[in-house]
C-alpha positions as CSV (number, residue, x, y, z in Angstrom):
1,X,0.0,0.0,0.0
2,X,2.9,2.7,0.9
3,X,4.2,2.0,-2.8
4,X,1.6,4.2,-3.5
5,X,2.7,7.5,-2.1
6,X,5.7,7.6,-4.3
7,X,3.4,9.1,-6.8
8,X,2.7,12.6,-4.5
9,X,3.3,15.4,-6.9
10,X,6.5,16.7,-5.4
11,X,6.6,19.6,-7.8
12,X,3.2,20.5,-6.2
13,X,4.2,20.2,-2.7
14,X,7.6,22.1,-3.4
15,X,5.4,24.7,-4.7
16,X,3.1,24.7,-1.9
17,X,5.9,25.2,0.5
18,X,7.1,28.6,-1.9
19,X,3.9,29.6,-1.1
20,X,4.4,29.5,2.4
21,X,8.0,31.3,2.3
22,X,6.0,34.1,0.3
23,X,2.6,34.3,2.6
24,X,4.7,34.9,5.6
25,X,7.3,37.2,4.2
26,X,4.2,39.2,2.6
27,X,2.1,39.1,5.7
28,X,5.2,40.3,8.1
29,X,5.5,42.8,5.7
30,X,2.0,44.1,5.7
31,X,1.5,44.0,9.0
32,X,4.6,45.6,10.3
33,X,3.1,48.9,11.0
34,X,-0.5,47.9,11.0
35,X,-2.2,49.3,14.4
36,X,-4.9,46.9,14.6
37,X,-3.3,43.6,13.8
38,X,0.6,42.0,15.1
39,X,2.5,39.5,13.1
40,X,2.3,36.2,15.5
41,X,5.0,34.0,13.9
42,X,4.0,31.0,16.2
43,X,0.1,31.3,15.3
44,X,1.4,31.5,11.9
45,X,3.6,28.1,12.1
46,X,0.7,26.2,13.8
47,X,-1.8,27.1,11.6
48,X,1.0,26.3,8.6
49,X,1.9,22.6,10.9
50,X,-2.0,22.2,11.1
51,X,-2.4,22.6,7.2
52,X,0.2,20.4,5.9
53,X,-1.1,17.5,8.5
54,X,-5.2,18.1,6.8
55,X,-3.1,17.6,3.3
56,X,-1.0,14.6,4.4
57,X,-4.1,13.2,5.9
58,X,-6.3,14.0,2.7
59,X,-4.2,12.4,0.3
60,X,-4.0,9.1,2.5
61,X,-7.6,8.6,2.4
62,X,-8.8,7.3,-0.9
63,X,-11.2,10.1,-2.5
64,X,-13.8,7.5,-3.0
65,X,-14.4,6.9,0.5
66,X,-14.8,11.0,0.5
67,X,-17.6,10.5,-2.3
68,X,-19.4,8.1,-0.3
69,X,-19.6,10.3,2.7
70,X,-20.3,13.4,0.3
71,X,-24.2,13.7,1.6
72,X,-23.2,14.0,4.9
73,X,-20.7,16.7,4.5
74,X,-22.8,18.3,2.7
75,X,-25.5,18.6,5.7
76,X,-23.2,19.3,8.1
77,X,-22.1,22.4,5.3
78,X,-25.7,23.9,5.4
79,X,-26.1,23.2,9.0
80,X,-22.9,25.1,9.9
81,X,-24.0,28.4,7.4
82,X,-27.1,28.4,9.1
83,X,-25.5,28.2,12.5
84,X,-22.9,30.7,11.4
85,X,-25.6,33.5,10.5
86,X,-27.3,33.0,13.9
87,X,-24.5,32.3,16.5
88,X,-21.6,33.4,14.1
89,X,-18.9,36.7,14.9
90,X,-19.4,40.2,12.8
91,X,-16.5,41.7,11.4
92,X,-16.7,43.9,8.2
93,X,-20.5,43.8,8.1
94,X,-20.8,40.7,7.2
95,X,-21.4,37.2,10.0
96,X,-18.9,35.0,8.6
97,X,-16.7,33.3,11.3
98,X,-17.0,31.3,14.3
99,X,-14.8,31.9,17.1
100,X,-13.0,29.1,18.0
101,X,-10.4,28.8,20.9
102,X,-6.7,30.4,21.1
103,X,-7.7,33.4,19.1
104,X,-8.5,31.1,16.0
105,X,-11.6,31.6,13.7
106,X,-13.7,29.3,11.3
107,X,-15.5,30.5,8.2
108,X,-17.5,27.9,7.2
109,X,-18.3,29.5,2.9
110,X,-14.3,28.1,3.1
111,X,-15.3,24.4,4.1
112,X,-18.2,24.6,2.0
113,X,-15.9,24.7,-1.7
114,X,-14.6,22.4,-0.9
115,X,-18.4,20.5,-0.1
116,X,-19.7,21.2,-3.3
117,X,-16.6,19.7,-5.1
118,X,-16.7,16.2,-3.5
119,X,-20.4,16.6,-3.6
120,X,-21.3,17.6,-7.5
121,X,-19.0,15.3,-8.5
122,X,-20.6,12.0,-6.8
123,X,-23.6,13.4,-8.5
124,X,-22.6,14.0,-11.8
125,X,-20.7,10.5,-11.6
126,X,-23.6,8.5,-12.4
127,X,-24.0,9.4,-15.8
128,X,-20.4,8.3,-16.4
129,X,-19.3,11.2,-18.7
130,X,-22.6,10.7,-21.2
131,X,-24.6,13.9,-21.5
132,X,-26.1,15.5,-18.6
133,X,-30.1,15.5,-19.0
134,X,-31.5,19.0,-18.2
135,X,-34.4,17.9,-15.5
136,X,-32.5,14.6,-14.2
137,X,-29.1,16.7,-13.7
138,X,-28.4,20.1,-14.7
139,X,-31.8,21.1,-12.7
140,X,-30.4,18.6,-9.2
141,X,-27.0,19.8,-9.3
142,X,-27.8,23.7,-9.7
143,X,-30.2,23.2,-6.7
144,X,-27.1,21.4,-4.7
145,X,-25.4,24.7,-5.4
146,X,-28.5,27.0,-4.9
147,X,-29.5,26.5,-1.1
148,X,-25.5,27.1,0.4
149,X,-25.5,30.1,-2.4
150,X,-28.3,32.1,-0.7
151,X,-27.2,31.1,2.7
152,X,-23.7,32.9,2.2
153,X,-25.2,36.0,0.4
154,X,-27.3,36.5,2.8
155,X,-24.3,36.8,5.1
156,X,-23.5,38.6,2.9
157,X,-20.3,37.6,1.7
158,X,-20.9,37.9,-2.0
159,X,-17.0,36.5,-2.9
160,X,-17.6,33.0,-1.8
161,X,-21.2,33.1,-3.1
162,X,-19.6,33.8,-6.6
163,X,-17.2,31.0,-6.3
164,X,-20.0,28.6,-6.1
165,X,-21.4,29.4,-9.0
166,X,-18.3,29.5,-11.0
167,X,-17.2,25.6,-9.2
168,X,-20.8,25.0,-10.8
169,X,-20.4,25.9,-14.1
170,X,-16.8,24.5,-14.3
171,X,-18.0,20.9,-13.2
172,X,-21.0,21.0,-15.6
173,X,-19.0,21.5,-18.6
174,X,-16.3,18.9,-17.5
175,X,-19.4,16.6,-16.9
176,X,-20.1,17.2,-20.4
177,X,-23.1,19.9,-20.3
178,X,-25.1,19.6,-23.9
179,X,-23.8,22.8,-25.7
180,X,-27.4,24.1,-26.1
181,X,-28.0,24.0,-22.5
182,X,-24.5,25.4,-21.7
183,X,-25.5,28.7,-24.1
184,X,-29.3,29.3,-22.9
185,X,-27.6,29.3,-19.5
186,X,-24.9,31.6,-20.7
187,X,-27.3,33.9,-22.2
188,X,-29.1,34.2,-19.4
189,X,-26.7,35.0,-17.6
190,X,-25.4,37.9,-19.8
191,X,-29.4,39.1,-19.7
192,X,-29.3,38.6,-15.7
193,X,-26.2,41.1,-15.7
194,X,-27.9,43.4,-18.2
195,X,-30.9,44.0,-16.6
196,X,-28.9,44.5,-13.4
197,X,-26.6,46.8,-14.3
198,X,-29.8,48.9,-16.0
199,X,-31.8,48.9,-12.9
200,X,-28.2,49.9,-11.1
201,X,-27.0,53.1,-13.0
202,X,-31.1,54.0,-14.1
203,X,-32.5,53.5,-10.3
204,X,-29.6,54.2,-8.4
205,X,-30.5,56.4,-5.2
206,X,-33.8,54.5,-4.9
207,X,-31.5,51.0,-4.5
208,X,-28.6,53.0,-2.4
209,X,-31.4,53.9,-0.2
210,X,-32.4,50.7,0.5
211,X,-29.5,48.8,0.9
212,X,-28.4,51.8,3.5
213,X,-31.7,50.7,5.1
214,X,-31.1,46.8,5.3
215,X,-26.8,47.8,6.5
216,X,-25.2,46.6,3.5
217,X,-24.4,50.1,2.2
218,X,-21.2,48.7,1.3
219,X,-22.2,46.5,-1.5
220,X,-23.8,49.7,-3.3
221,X,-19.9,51.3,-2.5
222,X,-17.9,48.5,-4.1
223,X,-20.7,48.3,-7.5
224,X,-19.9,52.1,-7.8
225,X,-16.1,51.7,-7.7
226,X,-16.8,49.2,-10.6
227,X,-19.4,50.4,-13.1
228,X,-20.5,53.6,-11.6
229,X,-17.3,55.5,-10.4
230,X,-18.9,58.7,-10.9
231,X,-21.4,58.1,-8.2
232,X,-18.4,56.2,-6.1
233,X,-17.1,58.7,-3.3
234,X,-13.4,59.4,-2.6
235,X,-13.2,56.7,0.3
236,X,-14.9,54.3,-1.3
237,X,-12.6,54.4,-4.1
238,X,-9.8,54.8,-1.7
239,X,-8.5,51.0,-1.6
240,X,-8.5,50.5,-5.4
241,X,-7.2,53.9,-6.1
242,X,-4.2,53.7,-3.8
243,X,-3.5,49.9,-4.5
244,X,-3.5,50.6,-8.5
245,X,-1.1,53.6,-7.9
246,X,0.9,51.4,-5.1
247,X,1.2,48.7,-7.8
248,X,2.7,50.7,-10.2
249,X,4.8,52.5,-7.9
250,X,6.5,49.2,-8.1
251,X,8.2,49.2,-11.6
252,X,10.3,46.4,-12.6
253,X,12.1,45.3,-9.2
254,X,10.2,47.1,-6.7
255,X,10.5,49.4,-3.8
256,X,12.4,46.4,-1.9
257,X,11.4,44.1,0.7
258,X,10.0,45.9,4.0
259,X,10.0,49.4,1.8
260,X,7.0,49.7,0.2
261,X,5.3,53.2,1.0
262,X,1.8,52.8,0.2
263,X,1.8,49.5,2.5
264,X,3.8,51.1,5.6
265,X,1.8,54.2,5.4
266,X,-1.5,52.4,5.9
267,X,-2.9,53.2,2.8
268,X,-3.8,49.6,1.8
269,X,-6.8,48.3,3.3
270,X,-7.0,44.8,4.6
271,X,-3.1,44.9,3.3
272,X,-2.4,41.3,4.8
273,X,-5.3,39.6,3.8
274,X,-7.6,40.8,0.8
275,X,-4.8,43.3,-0.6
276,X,-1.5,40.7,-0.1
277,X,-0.9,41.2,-3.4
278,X,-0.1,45.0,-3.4
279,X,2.4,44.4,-0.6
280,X,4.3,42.2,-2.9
281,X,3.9,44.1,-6.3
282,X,4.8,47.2,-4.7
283,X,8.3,45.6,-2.9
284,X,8.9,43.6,-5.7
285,X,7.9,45.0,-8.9
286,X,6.7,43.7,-12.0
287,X,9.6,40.8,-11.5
288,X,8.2,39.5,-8.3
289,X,4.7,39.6,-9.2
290,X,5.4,37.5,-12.3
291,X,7.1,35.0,-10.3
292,X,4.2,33.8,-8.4
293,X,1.3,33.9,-11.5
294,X,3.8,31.6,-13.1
295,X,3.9,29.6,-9.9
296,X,0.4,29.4,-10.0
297,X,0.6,28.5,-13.4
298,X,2.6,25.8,-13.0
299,X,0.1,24.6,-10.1
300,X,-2.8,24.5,-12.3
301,X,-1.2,22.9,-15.4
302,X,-0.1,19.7,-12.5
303,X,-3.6,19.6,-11.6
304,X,-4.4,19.7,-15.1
305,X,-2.6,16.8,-16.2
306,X,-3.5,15.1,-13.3
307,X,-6.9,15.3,-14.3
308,X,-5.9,14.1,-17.9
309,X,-4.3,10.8,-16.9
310,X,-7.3,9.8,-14.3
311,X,-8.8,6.6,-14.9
312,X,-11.8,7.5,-13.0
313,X,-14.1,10.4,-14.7
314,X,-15.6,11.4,-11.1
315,X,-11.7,12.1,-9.7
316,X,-11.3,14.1,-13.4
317,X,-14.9,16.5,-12.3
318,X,-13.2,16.9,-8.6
319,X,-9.9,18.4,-10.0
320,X,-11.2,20.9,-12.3
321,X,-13.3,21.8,-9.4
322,X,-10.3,22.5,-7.3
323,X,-8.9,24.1,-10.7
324,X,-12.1,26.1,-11.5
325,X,-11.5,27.4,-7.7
326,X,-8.6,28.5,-7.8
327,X,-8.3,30.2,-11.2
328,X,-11.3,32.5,-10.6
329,X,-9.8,33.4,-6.9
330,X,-6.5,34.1,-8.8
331,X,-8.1,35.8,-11.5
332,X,-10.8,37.9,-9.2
333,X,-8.3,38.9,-6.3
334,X,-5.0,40.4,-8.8
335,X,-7.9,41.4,-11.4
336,X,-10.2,43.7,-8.5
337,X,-6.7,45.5,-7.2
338,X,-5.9,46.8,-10.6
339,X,-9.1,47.8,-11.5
340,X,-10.9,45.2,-13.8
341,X,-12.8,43.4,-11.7
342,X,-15.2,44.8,-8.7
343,X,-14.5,44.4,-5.8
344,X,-14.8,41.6,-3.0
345,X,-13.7,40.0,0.1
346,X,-12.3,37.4,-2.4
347,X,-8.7,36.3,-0.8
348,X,-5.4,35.0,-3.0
349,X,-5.0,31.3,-2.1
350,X,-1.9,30.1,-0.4
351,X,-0.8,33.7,0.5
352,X,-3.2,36.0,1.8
353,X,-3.5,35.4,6.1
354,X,-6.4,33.7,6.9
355,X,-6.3,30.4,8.9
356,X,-9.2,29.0,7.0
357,X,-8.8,29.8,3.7
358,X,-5.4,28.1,3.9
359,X,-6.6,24.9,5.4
360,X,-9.4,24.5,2.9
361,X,-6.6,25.5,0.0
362,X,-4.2,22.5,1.1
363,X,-7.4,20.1,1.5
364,X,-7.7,21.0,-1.7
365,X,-4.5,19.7,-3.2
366,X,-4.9,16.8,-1.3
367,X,-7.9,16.0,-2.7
368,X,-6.0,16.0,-6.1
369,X,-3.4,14.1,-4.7
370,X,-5.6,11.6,-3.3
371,X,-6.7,10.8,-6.8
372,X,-3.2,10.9,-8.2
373,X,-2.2,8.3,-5.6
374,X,-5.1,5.8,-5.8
375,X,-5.3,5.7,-9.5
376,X,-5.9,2.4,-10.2
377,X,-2.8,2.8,-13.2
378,X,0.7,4.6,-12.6
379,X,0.6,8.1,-13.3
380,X,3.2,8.9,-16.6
381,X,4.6,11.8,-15.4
């Protein structure tokens, strides 16, 4: 049975431990002259020791035993967002987190992802990669995906939420979606967004006014910043004004390591968490930044090819869940800090701090390398 574990990725998990070298340096960084929040390098190695353990343990346990228990972590997913918005702690506006002992929080949208994955896959598995049937799957799967959606919006945390669809549309079309079902969706999507943004910019105090009303002022904020910046104030332009200009203050090499102004001034918001990636743009450039999109390149082409050389179909739908994860996080966190995507709570996997998000992240990979490991034929590469 051990022969099996010579076939962990190493090129993944060598990554994975860049990552870490990065996150910390980053968060140190950011946090240096932060008033509200200190750099606890021994909260930071547990929760680092506590991560690679989940992933060790996660890759051990053949996936299929996870598919089998998938209903059941998929209950104990809604009953924790439901217990979360009654009994859960406020911070930002939004009742995310449960306070756990030793300073430590849990947000269960996080543990959810990773629900959905294991879950829409043992769904979709039964049709064994023939076409999925509109009312018999498309309709089932959506709903899996609808009832934890709503939950976390109402929250609100409308990051996550949007990372449920988008690990929904990703598995259908893996699961091989029929192409006419795949565009009425996609058009109605497009129309959903149209009609949005018309009621948005054409009835804009009227829905200001009642969002003020219901506390979530701050979603109307972060729309403006996007599609309305006339109608967006100077603070709530504030983080993506400053972290664009602190980007490009950057250059080619940077301001170097512990240097950059815009982070040690304060003027990045949530610098360690949401904004990470201004903290390393702006001490090392152009260059630096570079670096780690190539890393996460190289992270989602393993997973890729992973994916390609399963046997099984449903370990092929779980991996380009993980991948359809990451790549919109990726794409949504560098994309909203330099101005072409709105903005969210949406954090950068592997480096941003958050104890959480960085657990679920490495659960993640071993879930891929679960599947790598118990393939019933030797991986080629």
């Amino acid at each position: 049975m051990l022969h099996k574990y010579k076939n962990v990725d190493f090129l993944i998990v060598g990554i994975l431990l860049i990552f870490m070298v990065i996150s910390t340096l980053l968060v140190y960084s950011a946090t240096l002259d932060d008033p509200y929040i200190d750099f606890d390098l021994k909260k930071t190695l547990t929760i680092y020791i506590i991560s690679i353990i989940a992933l060790a343990g996660v890759t051990f346990v053949d996936y299929r035993v996870m598919l089998k228990l998938s209903p059941y972590f998929y209950t104990a997913g809604v009953v924790l967002l439901v217990a979360v918005y009654k009994f859960g702690l406020e911070k930002n506006g939004a009742r995310s987190w449960f306070s756990l002992p030793g300073g430590l929080e849990f947000q269960p949208a996080e543990f959810v992802k990773l629900v959905l994955i294991i879950g829409l896959a043992a769904y979709m598995a039964r049709r064994q990669g023939e076409p999925l049937s509109f009312l018999t799957d498309v309709i089932p799967v959506s709903t899996i995906v609808l009832v934890p959606f709503v939950l976390v919006l109402i929250q609100p945390d409308l990051g996550n939420a949007i990372i449920f669809l988008v690990i929904l549309v990703g598995m259908l079309w893996i699961g091989n979606i029929k192409y006419l079902h795949f565009l009425i969706g996609v058009l109605l999507a497009v129309a959903a967004l149209a009609l949005f943004m018309y009621l948005f910019t054409h009835y804009h105090d009227p829905i200001k006014t009642y969002f003020t009303e219901k506390g979530k002022a701050h979603w109307v904020a972060r729309i403006d910043t996007f599609i309305s910046p006339e109608n967006a104030t100077k603070d709530q332009k504030f983080q993506v004004d400053n972290s664009i200009k602190a980007i490009g203050s950057g250059g080619l090499t940077g301001e170097n390591y512990l240097k950059g102004t815009s982070v040690h001034r304060n003027f990045i918001p949530y610098a360690y968490s949401d904004s990470i990636f201004v903290v390393l743009a702006e001490e090392f450039g152009f260059v630096g930044s570079s670096v780690l999109l190539l890393l996460y390149f190289v992270l989602i082409y393993r997973m890729i090819l992973i994916s390609i050389q399963c046997t099984d179909k449903t370990g092929s739908y779980i991996i380009i869940g993980v991948v359809s994860m990451f790549v919109f996080q990726i794409f949504e966190n560098v994309g909203m800090l330099i101005g072409i995507m709105p903005l969210t709570g949406i954090t950068l996997p592997f480096i941003s701090y958050g104890g959480t998000s960085l657990l679920i992240n490495m659960m993640s990979i071993g879930l891929v390398m679960s599947i790598r490991v118990h393939q019933e034929k030797e991986p080629r590469f």
